[in-house]
C-alpha positions in Angstrom: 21.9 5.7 -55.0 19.6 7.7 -53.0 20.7 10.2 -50.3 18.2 9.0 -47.9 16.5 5.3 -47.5 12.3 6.0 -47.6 10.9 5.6 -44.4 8.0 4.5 -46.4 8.4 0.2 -47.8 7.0 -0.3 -51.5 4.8 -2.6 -50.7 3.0 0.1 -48.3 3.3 2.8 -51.2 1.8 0.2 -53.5 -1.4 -0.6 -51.6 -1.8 3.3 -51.2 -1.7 3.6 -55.0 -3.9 0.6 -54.8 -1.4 -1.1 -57.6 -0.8 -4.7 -57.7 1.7 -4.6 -60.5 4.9 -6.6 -60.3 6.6 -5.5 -63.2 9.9 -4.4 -61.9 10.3 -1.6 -64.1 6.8 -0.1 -62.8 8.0 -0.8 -59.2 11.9 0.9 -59.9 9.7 4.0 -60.5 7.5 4.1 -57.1 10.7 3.6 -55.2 12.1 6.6 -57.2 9.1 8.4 -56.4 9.3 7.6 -52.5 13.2 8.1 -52.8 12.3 11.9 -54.2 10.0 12.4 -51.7 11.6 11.2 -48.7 14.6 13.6 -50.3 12.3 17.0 -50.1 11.1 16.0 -46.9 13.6 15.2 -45.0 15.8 17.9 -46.4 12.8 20.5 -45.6 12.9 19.3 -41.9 16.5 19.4 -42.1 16.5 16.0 -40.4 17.0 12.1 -41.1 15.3 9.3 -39.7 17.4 6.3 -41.0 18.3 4.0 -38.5 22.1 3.6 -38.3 22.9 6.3 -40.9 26.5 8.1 -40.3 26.8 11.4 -39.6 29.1 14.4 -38.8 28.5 17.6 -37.2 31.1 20.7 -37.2 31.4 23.4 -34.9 33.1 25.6 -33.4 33.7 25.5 -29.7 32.7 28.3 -27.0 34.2 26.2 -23.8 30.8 25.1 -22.8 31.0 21.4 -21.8 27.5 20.7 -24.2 26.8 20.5 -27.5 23.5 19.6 -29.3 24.0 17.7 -32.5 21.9 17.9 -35.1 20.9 14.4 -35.6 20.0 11.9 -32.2 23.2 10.1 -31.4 23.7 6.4 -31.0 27.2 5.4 -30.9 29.8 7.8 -31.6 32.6 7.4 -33.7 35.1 10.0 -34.0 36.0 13.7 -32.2 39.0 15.8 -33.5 39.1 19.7 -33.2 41.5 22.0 -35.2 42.8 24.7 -33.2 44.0 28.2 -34.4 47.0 27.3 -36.0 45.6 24.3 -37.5 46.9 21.5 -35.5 44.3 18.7 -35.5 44.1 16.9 -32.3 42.3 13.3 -32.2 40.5 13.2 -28.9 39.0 9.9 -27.5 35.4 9.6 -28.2 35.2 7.8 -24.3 35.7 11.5 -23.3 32.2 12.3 -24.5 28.6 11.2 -22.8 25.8 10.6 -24.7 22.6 12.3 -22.6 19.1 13.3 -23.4 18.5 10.1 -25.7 21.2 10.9 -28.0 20.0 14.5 -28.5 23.2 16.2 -26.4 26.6 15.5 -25.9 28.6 16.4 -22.6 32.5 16.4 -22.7 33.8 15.2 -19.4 37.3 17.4 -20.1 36.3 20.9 -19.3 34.7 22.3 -22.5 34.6 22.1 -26.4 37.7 24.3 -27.1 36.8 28.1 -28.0 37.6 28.5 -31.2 38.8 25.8 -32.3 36.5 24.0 -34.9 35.2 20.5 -33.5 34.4 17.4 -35.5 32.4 14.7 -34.6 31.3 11.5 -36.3 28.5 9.6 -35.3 25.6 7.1 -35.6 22.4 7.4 -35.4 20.1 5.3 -32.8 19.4 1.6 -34.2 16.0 2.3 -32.8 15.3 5.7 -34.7 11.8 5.4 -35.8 10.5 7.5 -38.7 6.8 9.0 -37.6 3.7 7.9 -38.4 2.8 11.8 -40.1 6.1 12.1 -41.7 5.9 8.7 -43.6 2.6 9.6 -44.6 3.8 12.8 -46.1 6.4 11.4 -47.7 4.0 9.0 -49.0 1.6 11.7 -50.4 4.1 13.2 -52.0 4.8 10.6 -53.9 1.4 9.3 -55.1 1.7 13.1 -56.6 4.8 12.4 -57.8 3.8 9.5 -60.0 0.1 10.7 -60.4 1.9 13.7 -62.6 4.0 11.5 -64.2 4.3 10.1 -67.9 3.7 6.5 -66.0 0.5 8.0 -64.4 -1.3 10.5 -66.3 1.1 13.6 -67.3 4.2 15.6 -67.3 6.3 15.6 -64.1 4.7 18.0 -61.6 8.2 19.9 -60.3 8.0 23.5 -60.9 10.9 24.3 -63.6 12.7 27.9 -63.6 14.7 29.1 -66.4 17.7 32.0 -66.5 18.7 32.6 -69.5 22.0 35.3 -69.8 21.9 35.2 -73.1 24.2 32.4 -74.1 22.8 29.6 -72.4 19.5 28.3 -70.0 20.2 27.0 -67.3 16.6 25.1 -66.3 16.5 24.2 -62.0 14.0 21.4 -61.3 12.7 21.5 -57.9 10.2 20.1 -55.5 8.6 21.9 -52.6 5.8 21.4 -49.6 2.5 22.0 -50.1 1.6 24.9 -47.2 -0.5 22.0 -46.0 2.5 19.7 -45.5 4.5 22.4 -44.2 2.0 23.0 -41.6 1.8 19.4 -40.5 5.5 18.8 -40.5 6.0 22.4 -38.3 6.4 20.1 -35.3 9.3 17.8 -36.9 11.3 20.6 -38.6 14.7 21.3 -36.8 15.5 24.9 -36.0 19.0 25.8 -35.8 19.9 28.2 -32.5 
C-alpha cells in the first residue's frame, strides 16, 4: 500500500501518456508509477496533500500559547504531553483552536508546557486541494518513470549506489528532483523554523 494517495487520477496520467490500454496489469504499473512519484514529491516538499489523511506532530513545549503544525489542520483528534518525569497527561482537544485555516493551533490554557514533549493527532482539511503545478510534477515524473521502464523502453531510471565493505553490497535505489522541478516546487516546499 502506498504511503501517499496520487494527487494525480489514472485516467488523467493515461491521456498524458496518450495510452488507451485497459489491460489491468499495464494500468497496476501507471498507478505504481504515480504512487512513486507522488512518494518523491511529496516527501521533497516535506508535505501531504491528501484530503482527510491522519497526522501527528511532536514537540516540545516553550509556554508559548501557539504552535504551527506541520500539516493544515481539519479536525483534531488527540493532545497528550509527557512531562519530565514521564507522566503522560491526556488533555481535551476542546482546549485547542484551530486558526489561520488549519495552519496554527492556539491553546486557550496558558501555554504548551516547557519541556514537556506535546502530541497531537490530527486530520487534515476535507477540502485540501493538491495544486495544479504539484500534480503536474508528479505527473512528469511519472511519464519518466515508465518512459525508463522495461514496460516503456528501458531499464528503470533511479540512480543506484553501491557500498561494498567487503563482505556484502548493499545497493540504495533512489529517486530525486530534477533542478527544474526543484525550482518550480521552491514555493510548496515546507521549511522547518
Amino acid at each position: 500500500m502506498p504511503t501517499y494517495i496520487s494527487p494525480v487520477a489514472l485516467a488523467d496520467f493515461q491521456t498524458y501518456l496518450k495510452d488507451t490500454s485497459t489491460d489491468p496489469t499495464l494500468t497496476g504499473f501507471f498507478q505504481t508509477c504515480l504512487n512513486a512519484a507522488t512518494e518523491a514529491v511529496y516527501t521533497w516538499l516535506d508535505r501531504d496533500y491528501t484530503p482527510l489523511a491522519t497526522k501527528t506532530d511532536v514537540f516540545w513545549g516553550d509556554d508559548r500559547a501557539f504552535y504551527a503544525p506541520n500539516n493544515p489542520v481539519g479536525s483534531l483528534l488527540s493532545w497528550t504531553y509527557t512531562d519530565r518525569s514521564g507522566t503522560v497527561t491526556t488533555m481535551p482537544t476542546a482546549n485547542l483552536l484551530i486558526r489561520a485555516k488549519g495552519y496554527l493551533l492556539q491553546t486557550t490554557v496558558g501555554g504548551f508546557q516547557r519541556g514537556a514533549e506535546h502530541t497531537i493527532a490530527y486530520r487534515q482539511p476535507s477540502t485540501l486541494v493538491c495544486p495544479e503545478i504539484v500534480a503536474q510534477v508528479i505527473t512528469e515524473m511519472a511519464a519518466v518513470l515508465y518512459q525508463s521502464s522495461n514496460q516503456g523502453a528501458g531499464s528503470l531510471g533511479l540512480l543506484t549506489a553501491s557500498t561494498n565493505d567487503g563482505s556484502s553490497i548493499d545497493r540504495e535505489r533512489f529517486l530525486d528532483l530534477s533542478p527544474r522541478h526543484q525550482e518550480i516546487l521552491r514555493a510548496y516546499k515546507r521549511y522547518p523554523v
